[in-house]
TORPA-4810 file (N, C-alpha, C, O; in nm, 3 decimals):
<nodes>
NODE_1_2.123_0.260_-1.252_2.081_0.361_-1.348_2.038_0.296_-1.479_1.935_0.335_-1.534_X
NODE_2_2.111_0.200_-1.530_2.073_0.104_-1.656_1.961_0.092_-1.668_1.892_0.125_-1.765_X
NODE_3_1.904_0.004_-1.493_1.755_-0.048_-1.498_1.648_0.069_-1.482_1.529_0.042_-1.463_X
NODE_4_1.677_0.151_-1.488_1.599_0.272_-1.443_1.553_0.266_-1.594_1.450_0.216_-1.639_X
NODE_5_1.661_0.334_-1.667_1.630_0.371_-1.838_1.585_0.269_-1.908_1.511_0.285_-2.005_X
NODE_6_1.628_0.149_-1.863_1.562_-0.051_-1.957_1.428_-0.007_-1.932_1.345_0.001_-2.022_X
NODE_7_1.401_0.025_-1.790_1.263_0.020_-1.733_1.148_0.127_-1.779_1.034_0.116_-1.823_X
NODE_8_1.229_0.230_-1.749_1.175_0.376_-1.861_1.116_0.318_-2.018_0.997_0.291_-2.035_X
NODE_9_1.195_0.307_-2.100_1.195_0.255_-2.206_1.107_0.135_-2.247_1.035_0.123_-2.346_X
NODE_10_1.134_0.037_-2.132_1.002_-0.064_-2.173_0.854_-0.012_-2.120_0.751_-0.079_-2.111_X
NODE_11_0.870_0.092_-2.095_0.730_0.165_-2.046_0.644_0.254_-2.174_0.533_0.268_-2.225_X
NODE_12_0.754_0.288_-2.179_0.717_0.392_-2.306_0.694_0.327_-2.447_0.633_0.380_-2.539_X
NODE_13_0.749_0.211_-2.449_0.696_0.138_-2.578_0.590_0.095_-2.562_0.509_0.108_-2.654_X
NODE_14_0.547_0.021_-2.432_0.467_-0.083_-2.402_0.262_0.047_-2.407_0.144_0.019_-2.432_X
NODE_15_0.318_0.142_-2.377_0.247_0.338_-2.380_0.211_0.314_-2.509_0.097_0.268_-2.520_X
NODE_16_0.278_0.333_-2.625_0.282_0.408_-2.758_0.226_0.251_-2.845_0.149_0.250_-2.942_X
NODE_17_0.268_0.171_-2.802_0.182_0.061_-2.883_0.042_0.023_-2.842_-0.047_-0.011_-2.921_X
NODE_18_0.031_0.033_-2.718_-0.112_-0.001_-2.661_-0.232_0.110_-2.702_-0.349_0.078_-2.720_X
NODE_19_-0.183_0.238_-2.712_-0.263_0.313_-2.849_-0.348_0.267_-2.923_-0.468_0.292_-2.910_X
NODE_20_-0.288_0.179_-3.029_-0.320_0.190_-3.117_-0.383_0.039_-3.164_-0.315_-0.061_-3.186_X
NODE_21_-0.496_0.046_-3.172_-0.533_-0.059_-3.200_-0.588_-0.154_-3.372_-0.649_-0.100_-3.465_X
NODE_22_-0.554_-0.263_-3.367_-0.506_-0.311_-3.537_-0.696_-0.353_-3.583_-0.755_-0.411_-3.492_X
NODE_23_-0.741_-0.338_-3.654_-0.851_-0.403_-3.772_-0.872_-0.390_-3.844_-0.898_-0.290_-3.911_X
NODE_24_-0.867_-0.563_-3.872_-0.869_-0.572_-4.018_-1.015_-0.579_-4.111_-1.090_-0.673_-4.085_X
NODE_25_-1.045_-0.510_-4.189_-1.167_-0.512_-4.268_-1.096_-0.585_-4.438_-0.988_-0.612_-4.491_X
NODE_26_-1.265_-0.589_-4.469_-1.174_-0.673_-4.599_-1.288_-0.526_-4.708_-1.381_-0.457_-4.667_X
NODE_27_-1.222_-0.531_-4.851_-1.285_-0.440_-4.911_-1.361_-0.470_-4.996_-1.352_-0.564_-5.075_X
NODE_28_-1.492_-0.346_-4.984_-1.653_-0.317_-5.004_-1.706_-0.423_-4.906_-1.791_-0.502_-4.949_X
NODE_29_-1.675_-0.431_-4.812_-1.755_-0.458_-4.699_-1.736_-0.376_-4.560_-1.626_-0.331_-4.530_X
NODE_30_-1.860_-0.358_-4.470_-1.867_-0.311_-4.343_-1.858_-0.357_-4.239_-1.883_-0.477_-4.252_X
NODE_31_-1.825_-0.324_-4.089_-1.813_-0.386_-4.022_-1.847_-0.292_-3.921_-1.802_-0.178_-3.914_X
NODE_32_-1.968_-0.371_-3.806_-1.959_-0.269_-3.697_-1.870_-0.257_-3.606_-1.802_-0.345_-3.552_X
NODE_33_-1.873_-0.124_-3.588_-1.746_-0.083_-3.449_-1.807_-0.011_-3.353_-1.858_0.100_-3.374_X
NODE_34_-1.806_-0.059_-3.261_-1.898_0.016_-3.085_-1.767_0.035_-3.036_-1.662_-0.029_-3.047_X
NODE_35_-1.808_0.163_-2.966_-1.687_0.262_-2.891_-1.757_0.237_-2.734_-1.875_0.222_-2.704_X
NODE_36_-1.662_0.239_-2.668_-1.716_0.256_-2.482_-1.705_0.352_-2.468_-1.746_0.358_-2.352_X
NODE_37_-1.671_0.480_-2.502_-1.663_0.645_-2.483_-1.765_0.685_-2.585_-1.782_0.623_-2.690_X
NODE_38_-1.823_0.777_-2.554_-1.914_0.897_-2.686_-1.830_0.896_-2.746_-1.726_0.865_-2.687_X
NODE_39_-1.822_0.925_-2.883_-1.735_1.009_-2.999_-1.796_1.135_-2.990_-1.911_1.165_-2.957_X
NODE_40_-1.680_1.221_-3.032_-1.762_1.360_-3.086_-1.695_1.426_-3.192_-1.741_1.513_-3.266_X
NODE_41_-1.574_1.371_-3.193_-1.524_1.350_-3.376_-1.405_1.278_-3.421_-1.291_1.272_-3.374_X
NODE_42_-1.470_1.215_-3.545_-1.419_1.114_-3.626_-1.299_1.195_-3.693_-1.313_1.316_-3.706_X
NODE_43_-1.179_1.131_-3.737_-1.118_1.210_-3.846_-1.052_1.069_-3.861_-1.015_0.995_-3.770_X
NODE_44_-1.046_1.045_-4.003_-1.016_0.914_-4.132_-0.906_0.966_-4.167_-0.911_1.088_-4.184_X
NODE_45_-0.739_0.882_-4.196_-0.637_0.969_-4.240_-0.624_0.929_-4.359_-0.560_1.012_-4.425_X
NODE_46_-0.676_0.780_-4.458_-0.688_0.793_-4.577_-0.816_0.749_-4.614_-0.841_0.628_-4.619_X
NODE_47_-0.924_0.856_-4.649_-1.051_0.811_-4.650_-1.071_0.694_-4.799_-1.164_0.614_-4.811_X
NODE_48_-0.987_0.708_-4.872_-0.982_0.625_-5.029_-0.922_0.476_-4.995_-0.909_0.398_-5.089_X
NODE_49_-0.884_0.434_-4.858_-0.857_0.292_-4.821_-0.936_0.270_-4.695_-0.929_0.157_-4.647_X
NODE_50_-1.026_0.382_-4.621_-1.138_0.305_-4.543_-1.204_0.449_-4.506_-1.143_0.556_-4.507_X
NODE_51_-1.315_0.434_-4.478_-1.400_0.526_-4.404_-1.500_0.445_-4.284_-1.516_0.329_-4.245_X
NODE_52_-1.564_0.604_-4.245_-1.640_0.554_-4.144_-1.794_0.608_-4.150_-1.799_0.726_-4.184_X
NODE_53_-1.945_0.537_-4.119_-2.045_0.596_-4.104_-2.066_0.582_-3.972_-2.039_0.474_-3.921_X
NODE_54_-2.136_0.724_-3.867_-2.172_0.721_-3.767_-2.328_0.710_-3.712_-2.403_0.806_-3.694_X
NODE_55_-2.355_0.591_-3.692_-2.469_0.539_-3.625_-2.528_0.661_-3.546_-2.617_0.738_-3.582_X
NODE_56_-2.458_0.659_-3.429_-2.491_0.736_-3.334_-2.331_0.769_-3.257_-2.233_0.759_-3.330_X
NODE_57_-2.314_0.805_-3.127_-2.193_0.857_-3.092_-2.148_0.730_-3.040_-2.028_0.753_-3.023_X
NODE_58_-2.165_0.622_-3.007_-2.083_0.502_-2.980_-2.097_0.385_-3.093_-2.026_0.285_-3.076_X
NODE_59_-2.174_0.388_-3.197_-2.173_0.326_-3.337_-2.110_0.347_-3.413_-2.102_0.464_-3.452_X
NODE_60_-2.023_0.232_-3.480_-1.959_0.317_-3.647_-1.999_0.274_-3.690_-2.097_0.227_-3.633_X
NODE_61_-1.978_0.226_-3.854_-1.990_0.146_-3.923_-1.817_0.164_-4.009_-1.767_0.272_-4.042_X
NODE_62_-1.763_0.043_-4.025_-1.625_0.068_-4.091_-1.611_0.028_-4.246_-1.600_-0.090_-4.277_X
NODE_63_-1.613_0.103_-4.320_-1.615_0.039_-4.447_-1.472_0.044_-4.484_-1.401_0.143_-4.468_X
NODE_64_-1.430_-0.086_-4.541_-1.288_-0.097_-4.655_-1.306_-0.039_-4.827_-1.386_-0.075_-4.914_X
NODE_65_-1.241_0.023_-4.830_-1.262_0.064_-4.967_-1.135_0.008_-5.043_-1.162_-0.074_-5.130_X
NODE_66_-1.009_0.036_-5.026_-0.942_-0.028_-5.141_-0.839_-0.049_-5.041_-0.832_0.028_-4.946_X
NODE_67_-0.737_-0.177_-5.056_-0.640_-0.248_-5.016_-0.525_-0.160_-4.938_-0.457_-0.085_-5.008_X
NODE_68_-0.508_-0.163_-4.850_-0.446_-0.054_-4.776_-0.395_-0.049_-4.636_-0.399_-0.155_-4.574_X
NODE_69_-0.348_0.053_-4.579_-0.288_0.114_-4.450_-0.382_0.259_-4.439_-0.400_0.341_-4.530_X
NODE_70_-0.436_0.265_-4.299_-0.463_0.405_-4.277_-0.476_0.373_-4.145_-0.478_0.258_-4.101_X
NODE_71_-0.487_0.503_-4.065_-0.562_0.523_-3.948_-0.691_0.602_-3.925_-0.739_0.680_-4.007_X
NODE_72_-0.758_0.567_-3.775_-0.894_0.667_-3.779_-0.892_0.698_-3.609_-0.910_0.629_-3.509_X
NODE_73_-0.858_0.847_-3.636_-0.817_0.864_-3.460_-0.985_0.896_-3.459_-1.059_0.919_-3.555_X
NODE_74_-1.015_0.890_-3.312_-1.188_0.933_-3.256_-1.151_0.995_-3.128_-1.078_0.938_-3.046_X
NODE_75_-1.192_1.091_-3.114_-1.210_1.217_-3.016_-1.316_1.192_-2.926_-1.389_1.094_-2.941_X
NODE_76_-1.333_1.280_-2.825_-1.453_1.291_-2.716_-1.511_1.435_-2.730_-1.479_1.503_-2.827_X
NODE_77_-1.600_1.486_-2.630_-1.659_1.621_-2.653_-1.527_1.728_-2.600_-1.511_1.844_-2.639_X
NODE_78_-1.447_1.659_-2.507_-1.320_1.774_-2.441_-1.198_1.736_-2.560_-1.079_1.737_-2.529_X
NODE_79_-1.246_1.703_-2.707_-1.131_1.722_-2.780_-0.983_1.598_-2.753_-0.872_1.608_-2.805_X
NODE_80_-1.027_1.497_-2.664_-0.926_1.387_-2.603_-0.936_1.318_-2.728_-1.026_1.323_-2.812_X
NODE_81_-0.809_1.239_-2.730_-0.880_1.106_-2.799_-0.866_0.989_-2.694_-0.799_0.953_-2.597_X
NODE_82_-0.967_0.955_-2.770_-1.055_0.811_-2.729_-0.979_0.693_-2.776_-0.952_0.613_-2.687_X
NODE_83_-0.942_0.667_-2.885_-0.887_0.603_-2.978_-0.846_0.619_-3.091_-0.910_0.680_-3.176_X
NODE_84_-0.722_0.562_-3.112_-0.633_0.547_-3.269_-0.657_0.422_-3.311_-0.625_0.334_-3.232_X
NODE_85_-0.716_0.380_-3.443_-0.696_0.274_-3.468_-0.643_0.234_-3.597_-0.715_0.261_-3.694_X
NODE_86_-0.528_0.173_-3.621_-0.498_0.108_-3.781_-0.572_0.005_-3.807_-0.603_-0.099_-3.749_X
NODE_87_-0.596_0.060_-3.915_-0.652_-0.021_-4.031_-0.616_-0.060_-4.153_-0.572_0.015_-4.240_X
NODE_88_-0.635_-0.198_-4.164_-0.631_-0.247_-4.200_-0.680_-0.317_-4.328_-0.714_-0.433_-4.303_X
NODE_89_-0.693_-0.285_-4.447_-0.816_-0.315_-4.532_-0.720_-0.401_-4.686_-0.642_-0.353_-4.768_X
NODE_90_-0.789_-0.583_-4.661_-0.769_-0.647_-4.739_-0.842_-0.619_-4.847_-0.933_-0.536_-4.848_X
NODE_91_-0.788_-0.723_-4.995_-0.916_-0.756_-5.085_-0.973_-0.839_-5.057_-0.945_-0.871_-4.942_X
NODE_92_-1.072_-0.924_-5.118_-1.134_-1.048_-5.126_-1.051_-1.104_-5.176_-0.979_-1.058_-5.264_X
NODE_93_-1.044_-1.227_-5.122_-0.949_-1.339_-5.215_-1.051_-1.450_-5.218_-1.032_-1.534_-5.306_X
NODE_94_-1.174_-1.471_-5.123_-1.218_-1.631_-5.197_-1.349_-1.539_-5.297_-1.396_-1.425_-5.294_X
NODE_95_-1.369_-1.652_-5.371_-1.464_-1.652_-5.522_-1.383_-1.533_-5.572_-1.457_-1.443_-5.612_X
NODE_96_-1.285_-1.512_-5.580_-1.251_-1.405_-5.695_-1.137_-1.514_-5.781_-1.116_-1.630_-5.745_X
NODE_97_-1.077_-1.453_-5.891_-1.008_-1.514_-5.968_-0.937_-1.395_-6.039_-1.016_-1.315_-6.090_X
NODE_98_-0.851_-1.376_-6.047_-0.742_-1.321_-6.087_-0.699_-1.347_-6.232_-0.657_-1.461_-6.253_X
NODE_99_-0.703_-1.240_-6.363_-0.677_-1.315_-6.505_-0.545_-1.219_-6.521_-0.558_-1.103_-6.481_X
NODE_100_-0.423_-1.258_-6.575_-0.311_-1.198_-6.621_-0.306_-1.222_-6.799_-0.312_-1.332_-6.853_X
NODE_101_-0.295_-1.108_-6.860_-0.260_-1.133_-6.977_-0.185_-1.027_-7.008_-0.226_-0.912_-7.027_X
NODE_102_-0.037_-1.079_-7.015_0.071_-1.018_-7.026_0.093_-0.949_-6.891_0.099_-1.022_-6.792_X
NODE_103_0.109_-0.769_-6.870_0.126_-0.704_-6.754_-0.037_-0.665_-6.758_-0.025_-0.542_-6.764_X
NODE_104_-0.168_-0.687_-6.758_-0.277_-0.664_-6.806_-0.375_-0.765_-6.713_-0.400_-0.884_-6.727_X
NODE_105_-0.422_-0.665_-6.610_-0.465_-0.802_-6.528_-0.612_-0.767_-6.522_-0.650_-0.654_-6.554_X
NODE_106_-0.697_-0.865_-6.482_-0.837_-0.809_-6.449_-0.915_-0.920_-6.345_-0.913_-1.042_-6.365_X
NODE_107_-0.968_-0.871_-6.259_-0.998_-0.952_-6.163_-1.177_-0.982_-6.187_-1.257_-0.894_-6.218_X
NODE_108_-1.210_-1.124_-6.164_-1.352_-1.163_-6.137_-1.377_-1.209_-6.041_-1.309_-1.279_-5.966_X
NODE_109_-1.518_-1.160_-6.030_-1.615_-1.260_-5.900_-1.699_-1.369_-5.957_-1.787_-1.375_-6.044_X
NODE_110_-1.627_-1.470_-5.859_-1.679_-1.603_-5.893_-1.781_-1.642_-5.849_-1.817_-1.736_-5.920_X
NODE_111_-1.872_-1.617_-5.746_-1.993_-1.653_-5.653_-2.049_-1.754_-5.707_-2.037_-1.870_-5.668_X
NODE_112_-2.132_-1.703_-5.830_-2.198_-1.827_-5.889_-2.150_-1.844_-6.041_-2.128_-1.952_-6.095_X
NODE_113_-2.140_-1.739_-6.090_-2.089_-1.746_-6.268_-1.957_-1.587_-6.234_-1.951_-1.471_-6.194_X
NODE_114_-1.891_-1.678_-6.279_-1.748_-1.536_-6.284_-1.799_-1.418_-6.372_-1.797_-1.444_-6.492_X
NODE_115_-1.839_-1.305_-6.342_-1.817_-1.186_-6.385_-1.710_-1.079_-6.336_-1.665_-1.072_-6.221_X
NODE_116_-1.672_-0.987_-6.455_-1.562_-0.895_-6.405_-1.609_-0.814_-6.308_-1.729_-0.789_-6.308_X
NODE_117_-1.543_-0.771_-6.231_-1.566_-0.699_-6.122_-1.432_-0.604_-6.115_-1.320_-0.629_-6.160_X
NODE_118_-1.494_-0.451_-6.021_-1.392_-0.374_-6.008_-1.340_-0.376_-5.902_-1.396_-0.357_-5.793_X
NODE_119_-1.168_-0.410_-5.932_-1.074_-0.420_-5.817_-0.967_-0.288_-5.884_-0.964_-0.229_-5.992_X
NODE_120_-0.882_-0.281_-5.749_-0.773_-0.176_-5.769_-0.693_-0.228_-5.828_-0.684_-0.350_-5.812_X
NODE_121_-0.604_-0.162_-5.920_-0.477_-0.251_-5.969_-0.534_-0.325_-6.101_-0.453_-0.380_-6.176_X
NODE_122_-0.628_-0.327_-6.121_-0.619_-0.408_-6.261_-0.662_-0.330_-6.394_-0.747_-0.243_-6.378_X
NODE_123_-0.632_-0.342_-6.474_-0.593_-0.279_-6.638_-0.695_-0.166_-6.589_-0.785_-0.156_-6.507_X
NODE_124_-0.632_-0.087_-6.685_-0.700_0.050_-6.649_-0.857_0.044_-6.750_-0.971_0.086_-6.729_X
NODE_125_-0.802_-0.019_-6.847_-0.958_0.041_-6.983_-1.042_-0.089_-6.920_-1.163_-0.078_-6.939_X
NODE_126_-1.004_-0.208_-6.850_-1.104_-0.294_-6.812_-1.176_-0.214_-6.659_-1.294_-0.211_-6.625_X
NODE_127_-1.089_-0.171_-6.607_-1.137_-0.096_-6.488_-1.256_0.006_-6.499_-1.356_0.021_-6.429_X
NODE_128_-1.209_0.073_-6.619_-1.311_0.174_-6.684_-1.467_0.101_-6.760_-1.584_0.139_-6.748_X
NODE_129_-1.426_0.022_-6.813_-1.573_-0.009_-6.908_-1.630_-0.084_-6.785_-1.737_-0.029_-6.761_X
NODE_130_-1.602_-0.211_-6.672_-1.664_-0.254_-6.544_-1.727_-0.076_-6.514_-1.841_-0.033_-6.534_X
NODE_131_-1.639_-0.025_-6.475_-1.675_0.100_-6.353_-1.847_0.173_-6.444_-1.955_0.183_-6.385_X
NODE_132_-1.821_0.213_-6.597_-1.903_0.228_-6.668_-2.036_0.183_-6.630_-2.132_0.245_-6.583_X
NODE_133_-2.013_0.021_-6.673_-2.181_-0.071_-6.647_-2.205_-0.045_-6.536_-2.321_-0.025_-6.500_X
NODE_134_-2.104_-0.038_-6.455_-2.202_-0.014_-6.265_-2.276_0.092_-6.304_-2.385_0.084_-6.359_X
NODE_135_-2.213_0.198_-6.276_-2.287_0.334_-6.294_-2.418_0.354_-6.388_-2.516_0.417_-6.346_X
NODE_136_-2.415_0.304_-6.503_-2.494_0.294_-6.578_-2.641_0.202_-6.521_-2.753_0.252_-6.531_X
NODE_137_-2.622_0.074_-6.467_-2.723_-0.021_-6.399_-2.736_0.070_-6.296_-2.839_0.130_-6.327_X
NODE_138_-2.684_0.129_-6.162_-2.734_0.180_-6.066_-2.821_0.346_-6.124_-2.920_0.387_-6.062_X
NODE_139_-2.773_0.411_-6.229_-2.870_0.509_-6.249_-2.969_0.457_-6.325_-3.046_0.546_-6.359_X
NODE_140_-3.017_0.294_-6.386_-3.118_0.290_-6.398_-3.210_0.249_-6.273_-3.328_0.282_-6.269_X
NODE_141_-3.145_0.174_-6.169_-3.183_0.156_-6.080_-3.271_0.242_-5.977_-3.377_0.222_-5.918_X
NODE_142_-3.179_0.345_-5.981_-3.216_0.455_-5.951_-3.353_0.528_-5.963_-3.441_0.570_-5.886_X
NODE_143_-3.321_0.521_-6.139_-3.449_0.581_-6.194_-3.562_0.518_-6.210_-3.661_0.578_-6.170_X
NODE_144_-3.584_0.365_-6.281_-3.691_0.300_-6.226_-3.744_0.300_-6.094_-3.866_0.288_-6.083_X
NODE_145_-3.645_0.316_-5.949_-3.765_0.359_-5.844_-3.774_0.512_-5.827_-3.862_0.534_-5.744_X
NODE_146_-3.721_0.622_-5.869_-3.785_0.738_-5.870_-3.906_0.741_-5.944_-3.995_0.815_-5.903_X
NODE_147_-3.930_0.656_-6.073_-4.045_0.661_-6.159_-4.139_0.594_-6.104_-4.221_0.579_-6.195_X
NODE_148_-4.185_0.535_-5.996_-4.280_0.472_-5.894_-4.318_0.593_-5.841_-4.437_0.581_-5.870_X
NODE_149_-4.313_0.685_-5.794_-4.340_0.763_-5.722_-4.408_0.908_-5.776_-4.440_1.012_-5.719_X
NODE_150_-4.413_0.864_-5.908_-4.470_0.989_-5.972_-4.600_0.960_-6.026_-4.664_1.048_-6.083_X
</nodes>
């Protein structure tokens, strides 16, 4: 009877882990993901540490957004799922550099000349004036090519 329930038991773990499958993305970058089943719906359980764009019904695209744990179960057309998968979503750690002053941190990208860049977790008013200039350069961006077209 022991080996019955050992045996039970190593079944049912060996069930509930094989589920779920682990990837790791690193964040503001994508990664493709091909499914062997159609999808017919996506659902993201924390869309603010990864999402997904759908190609077509066996294409994703996986984006990392901020440093994290989530899952992304995917369905079929009879409502099954297809797959659970955790995810996984690092930061960058090479060319960045990390500045501490005091509890006051702010992170740069080093590529070719260190500029600040926006990461999670670092000082809030540096987070804000970075987040600022983006927005500001991409709506000119923006608008210099809408103004081509007129």
């Amino acid at each position: 009877m022991r080996l019955l329930i050992s045996a039970m038991l190593a079944l049912f773990s060996l069930a509930s882990t094989a589920q779920a499958e682990q990837v790791w993305l690193t964040m503001d970058q994508v990664r493709p993901y091909k499914l062997e089943v159609p999808a017919q719906n996506i659902v993201v359980g924390n869309p603010a540490i990864a999402d997904v764009t759908v190609q077509d019904n066996k294409n994703l695209l996986l984006f990392g957004k901020s440093p994290g744990l989530t899952n992304i179960y995917i369905f079929d057309e009879k409502g099954e799922t297809i797959q659970n998968m955790m995810i996984r979503v690092r930061s960058q750690n090479t060319d960045m550099l990390t500045f501490y002053r005091g509890a006051s941190r702010t992170t740069y990208n080093c590529t070719t000349n260190c500029e600040a860049t926006i990461t999670v977790g670092d000082d809030q008013k540096t987070f804000q004036n970075v987040s600022a200039q983006v927005t500001q350069k991409f709506g000119q961006a923006t608008g210099a090519a809408g103004s081509d077209d007129e």
